[in-house]
DODO-647872 format. One line per field, with one value per residue (C-alpha): residue in three letters; z, x, y. Coordinates in Angstrom, 3 decimals, always signed. Layout:
<nodes>
r <- (ALA/...) .
pz <- (Z/...) .
px <- (X/...) .
py <- (Y/...) .
</nodes>
This chain:
<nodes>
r <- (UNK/UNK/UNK/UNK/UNK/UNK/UNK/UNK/UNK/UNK/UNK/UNK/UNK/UNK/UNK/UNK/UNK/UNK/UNK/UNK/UNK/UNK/UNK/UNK/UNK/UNK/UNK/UNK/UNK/UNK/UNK/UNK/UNK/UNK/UNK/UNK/UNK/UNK/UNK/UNK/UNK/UNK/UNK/UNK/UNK/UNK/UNK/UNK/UNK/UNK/UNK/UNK/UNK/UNK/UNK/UNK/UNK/UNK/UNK/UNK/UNK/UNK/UNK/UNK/UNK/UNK/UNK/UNK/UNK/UNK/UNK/UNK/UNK/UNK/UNK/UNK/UNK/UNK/UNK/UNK/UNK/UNK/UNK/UNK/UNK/UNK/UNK/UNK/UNK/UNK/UNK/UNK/UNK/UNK/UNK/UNK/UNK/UNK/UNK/UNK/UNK/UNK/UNK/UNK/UNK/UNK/UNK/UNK/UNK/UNK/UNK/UNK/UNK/UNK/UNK/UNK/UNK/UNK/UNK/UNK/UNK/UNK/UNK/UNK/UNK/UNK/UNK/UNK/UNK/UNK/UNK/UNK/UNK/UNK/UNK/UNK/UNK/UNK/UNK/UNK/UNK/UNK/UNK/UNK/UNK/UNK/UNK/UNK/UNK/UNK/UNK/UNK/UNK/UNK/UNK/UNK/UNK/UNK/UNK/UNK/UNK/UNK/UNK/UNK/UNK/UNK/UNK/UNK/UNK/UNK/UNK/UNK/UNK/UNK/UNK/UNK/UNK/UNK/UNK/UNK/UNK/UNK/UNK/UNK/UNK/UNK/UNK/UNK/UNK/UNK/UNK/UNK/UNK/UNK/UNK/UNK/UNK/UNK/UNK/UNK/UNK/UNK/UNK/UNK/UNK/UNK/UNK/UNK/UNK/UNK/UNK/UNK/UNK/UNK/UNK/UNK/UNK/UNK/UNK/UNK/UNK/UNK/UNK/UNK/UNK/UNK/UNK/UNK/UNK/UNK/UNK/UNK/UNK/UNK/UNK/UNK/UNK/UNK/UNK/UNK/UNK/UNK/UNK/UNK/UNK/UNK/UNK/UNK/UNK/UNK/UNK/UNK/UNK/UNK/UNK/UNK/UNK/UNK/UNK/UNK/UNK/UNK/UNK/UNK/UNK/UNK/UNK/UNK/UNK/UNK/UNK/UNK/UNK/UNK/UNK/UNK/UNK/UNK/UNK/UNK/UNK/UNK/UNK/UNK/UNK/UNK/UNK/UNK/UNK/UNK/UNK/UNK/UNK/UNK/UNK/UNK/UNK/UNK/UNK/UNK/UNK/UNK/UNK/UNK/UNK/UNK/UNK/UNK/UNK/UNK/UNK/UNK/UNK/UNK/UNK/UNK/UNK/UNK/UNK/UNK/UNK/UNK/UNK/UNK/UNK/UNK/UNK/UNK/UNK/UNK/UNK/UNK/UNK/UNK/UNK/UNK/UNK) .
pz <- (-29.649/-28.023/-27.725/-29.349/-27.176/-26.816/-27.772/-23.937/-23.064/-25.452/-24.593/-20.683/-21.351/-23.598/-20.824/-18.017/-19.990/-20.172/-16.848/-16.264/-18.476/-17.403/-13.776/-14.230/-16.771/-14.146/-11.389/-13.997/-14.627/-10.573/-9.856/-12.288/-11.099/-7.621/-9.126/-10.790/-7.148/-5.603/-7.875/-7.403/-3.521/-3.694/-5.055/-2.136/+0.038/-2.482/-2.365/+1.873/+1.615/-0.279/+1.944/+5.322/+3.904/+3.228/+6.345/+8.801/+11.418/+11.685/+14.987/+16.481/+14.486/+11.875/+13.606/+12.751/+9.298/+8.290/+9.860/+7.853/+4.677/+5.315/+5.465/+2.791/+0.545/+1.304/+1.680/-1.864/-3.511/-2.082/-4.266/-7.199/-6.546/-6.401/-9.771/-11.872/-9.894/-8.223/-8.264/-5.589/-3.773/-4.392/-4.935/-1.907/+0.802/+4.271/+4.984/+1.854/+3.556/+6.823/+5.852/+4.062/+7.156/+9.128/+6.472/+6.212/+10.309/+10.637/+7.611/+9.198/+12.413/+10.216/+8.621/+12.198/+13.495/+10.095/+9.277/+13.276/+13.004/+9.992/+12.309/+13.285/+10.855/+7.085/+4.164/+2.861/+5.814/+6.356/+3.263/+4.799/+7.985/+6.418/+3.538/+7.309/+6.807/+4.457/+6.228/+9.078/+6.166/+6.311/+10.047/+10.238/+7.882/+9.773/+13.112/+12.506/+9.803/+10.040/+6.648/+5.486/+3.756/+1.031/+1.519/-1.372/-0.444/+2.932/+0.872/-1.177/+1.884/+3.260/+0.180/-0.100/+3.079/+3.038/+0.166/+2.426/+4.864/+2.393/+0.955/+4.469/+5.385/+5.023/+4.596/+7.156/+8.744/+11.595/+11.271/+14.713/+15.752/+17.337/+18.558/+14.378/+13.403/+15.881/+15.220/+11.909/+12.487/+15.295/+11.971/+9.810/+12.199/+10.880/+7.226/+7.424/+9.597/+6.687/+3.955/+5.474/+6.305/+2.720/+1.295/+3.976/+3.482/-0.031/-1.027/-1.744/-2.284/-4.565/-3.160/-5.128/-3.513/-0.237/-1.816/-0.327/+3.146/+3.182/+2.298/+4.414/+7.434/+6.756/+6.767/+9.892/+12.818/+11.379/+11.746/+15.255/+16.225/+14.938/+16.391/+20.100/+19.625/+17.986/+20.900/+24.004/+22.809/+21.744/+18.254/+15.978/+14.793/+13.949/+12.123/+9.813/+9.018/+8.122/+6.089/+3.791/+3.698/+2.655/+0.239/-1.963/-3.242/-6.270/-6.108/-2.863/-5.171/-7.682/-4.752/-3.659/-7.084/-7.361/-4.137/-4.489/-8.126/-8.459/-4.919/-3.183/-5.572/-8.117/-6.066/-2.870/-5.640/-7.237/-4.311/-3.320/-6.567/-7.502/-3.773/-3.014/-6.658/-5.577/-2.632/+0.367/+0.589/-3.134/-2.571/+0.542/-1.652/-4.508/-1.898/-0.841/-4.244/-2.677/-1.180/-4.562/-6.393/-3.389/-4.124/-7.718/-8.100/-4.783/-7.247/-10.286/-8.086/-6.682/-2.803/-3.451/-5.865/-7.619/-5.802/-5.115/-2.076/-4.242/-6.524/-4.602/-2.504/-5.511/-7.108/-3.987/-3.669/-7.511/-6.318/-3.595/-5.956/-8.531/-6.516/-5.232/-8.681/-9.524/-8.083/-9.648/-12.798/-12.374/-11.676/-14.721/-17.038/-16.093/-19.280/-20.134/-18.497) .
px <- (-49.409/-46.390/-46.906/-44.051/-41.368/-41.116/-38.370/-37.909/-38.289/-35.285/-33.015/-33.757/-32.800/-29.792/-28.258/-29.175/-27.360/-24.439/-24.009/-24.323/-21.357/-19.387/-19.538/-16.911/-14.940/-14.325/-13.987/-10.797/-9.327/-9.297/-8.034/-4.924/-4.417/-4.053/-1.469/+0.818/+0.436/+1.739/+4.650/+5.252/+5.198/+7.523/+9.519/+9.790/+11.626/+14.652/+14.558/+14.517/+16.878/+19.314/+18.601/+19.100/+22.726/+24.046/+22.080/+25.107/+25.688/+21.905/+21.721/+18.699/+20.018/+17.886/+14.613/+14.762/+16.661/+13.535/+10.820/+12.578/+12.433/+8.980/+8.131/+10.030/+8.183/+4.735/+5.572/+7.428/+4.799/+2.014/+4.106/+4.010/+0.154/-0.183/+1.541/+0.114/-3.611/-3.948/-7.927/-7.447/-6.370/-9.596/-12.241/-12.484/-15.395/-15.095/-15.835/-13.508/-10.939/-11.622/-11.352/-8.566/-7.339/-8.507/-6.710/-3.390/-3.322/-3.624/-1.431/+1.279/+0.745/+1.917/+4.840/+6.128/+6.524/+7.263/+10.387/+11.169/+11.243/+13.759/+16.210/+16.520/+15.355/+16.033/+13.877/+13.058/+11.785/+9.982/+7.955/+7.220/+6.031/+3.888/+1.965/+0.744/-1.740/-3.803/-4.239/-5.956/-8.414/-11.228/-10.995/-11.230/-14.394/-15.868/-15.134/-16.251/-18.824/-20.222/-19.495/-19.030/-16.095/-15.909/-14.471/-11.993/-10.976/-10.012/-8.065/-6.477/-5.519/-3.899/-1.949/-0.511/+0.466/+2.224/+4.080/+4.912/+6.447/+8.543/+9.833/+10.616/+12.716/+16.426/+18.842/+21.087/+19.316/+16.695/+13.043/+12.889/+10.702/+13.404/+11.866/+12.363/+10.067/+7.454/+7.597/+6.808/+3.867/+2.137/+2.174/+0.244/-3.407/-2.747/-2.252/-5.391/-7.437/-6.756/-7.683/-10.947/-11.692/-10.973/-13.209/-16.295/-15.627/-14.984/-18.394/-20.819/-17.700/-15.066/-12.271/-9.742/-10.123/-8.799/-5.379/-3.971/-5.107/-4.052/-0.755/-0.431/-1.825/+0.984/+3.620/+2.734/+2.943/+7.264/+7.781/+6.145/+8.265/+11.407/+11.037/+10.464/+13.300/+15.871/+14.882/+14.836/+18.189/+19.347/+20.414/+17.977/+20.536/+22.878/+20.099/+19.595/+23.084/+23.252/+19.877/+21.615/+24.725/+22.452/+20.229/+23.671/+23.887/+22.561/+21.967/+19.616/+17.788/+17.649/+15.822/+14.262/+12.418/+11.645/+10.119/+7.592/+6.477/+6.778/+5.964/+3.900/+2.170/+1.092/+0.776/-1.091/-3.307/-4.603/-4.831/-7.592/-9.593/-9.161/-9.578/-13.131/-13.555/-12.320/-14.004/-11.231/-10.533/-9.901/-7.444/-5.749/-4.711/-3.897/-1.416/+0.581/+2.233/+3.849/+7.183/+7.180/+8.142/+10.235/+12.296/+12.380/+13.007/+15.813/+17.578/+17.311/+18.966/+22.128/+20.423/+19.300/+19.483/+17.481/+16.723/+13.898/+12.998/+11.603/+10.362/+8.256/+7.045/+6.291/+4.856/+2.326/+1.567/+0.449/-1.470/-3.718/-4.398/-5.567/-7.756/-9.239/-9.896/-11.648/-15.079/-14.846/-14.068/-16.647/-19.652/-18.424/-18.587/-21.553/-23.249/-27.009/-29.621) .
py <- (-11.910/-9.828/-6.348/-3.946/-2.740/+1.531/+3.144/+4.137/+0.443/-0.338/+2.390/+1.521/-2.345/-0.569/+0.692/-1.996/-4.224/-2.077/-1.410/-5.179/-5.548/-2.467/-3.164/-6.899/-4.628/-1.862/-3.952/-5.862/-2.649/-1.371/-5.271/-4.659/-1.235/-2.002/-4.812/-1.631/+0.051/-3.071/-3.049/+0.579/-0.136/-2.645/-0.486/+1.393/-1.520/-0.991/+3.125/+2.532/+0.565/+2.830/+5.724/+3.456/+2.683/+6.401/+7.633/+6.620/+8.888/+10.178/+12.254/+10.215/+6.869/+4.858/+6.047/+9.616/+8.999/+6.427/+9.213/+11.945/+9.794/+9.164/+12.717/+14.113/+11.555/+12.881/+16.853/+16.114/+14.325/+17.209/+19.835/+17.466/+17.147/+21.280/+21.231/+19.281/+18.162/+21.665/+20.338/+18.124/+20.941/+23.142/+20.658/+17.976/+18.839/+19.377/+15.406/+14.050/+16.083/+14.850/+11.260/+11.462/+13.028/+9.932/+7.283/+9.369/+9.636/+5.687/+4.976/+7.190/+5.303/+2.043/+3.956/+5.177/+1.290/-0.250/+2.295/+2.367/-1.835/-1.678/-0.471/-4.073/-5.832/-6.376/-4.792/-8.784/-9.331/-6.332/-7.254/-10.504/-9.227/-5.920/-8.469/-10.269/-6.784/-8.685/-11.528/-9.506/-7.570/-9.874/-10.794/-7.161/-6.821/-9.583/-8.309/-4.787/-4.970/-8.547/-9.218/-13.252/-14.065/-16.273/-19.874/-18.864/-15.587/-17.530/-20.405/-17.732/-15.554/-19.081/-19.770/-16.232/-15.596/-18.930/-17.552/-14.364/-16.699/-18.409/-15.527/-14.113/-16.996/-16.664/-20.130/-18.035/-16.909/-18.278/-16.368/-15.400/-11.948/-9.281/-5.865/-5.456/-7.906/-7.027/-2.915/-4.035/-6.691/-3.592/-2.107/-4.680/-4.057/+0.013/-1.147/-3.391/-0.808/+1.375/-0.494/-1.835/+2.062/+3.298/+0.450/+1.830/+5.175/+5.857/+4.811/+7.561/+10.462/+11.276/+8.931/+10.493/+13.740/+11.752/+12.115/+15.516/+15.155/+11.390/+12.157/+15.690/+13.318/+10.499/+13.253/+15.189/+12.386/+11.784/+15.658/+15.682/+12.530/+13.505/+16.920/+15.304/+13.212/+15.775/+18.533/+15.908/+14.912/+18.406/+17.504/+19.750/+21.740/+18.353/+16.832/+19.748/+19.611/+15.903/+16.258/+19.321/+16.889/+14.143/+16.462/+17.622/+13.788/+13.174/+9.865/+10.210/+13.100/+10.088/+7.697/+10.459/+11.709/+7.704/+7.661/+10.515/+9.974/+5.749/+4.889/+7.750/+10.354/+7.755/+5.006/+6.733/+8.714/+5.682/+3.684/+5.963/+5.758/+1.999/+0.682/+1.225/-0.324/-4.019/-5.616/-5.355/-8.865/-9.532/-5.961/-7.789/-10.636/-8.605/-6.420/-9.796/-9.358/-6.778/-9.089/-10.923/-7.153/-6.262/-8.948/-9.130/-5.470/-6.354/-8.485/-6.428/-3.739/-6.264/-6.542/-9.924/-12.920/-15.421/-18.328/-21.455/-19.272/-16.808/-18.981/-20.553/-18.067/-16.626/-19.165/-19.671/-15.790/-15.697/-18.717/-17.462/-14.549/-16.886/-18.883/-15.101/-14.524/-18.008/-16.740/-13.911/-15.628/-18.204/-15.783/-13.342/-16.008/-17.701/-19.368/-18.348/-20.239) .
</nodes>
């Protein structure tokens, strides 16, 4: 004859079970989080775009208008953060700080080749070339952490980034890699360095308290570039004439508002709380999305148009994601033995 189970015993198996259940449901929600800071991202390619067209005449050229862009959008979105999440000011610890320090430093080392390359290079292909980080996430994980990857992770990582390189070729255009092209792909390794970091690191710690000095440490290095190129070419005072010229449009306050709330405070805010959530090479899949909203949002804005380019690199980015997602799937709805 059984013996009865204690009330302890019950409330113990309560919440084991819940926590068995809770764990697929929060690793769903981060998965389709990171998905709405993909979208935001892509974005971003649009907003660049915009401020690369009415930045002609830049003392420096495209370089320092794309560095200044850069670091307007992080010193912006740190004043949004002190207004409304003053916490994340106060309550990060010496070694939340100092990683976030450590992510924002190597993601700013990916901003300074990736906005230097779109000097001469376009933004669609930019996308192409910067969703190549994802590819190099679970090499990366393997490499530096000895950790297998899963035969459909790999198969999904193929698929996508064969959708990357659909979407990056143009029927005008031949897909050959200019000092453009390669700026940009110099700054795929930081992107997936960065990721794979964030993943390691934000276990244990409040990730989200990563937030200010990731973005403080993106915005320094463009300041510190700028300001050696604007000096060695004597031009300082030129360039903060042009940026008070460019500052008294309001439609580059419109891109620029969009930039720092849609595509940096948001985005870069929840990127540190949902990443650590997903395993990195599910997120690297999940981030090759970003071309497909690049290009969509492109179109809705009159760069770009419809066409079975972007279909189908569509098509096969959605697909790699899917086929991610089928272990996942597969292990979450196991039936009862």
């Amino acid at each position: 004859m059984s013996q009865p189970i204690s009330e302890d015993r019950v409330v113990q198996l309560t919440q084991e079970n819940a926590s068995v259940h809770s764990a697929p449901r929060l690793d769903r929600n981060a998965t389709w989080m990171l998905v709405l800071i993909t979208s935001m991202w892509g974005f971003s390619f649009t907003l660049m775009k915009n401020w690369q067209d009415a930045a002609e005449g830049c003392p420096g050229g495209p370089i320092v208008a794309g560095l200044t862009m850069v670091a307007l959008r992080m010193f912006l979105a740190l004043v949004v953060l002190g207004v409304f999440l003053p916490r994340l000011f106060r309550d990060p610890t010496r070694r939340e700080f100092m990683i976030g320090l450590l992510l924002g430093g190597i993601n700013s080392l990916g901003f300074v080749f990736q906005v230097t390359g779109l000097a001469w290079t376009s933004p669609a292909l930019s996308a192409f070339v910067t969703s190549l980080a994802s590819a190099w996430v679970p090499l990366l994980m393997l490499a530096l952490f000895r950790l297998p990857v899963h035969r459909l992770t790999l198969a999904g990582l193929m698929v996508g980034i064969a959708g990357a390189g659909v979407l990056g070729i143009q029927t005008s255009l031949e897909l050959t890699f200019g000092w453009g092209e390669m700026l940009t792909f110099i700054s795929t390794w930081f992107f997936a360095l960065m990721i794979v970091l964030l993943d390691r690191l934000g276990r244990g710690v409040e990730s989200a308290h990563f937030t200010v000095a990731f973005l403080a440490g993106t915005g320094i290095p463009p300041l510190i570039i700028n300001g050696i190129i604007l000096v060695g070419r004597s031009e300082t005072a030129p360039w903060i004439n042009w940026t008070t010229t460019m500052l008294s449009n309001p439609f580059i306050w419109r891109d620029l508002i969009l930039l720092t709330l849609l595509c940096t405070v948001l985005p870069f805010h929840w990127f540190n709380v949902y990443q650590p959530r997903v395993a990195a090479s599910r997120a690297a899949v999940i981030y090759l999305l970003e071309p497909v909203f690049a290009s969509f949002i492109s179109i809705a804005w009159g760069h770009d148009v419809i066409s079975p380019r972007l279909i189908l690199g569509g098509g096969l980015i959605l697909a790699g994601n899917a086929l991610v997602e089928v272990h996942a799937w597969l292990r979450t709805f196991k039936p009862p033995v």
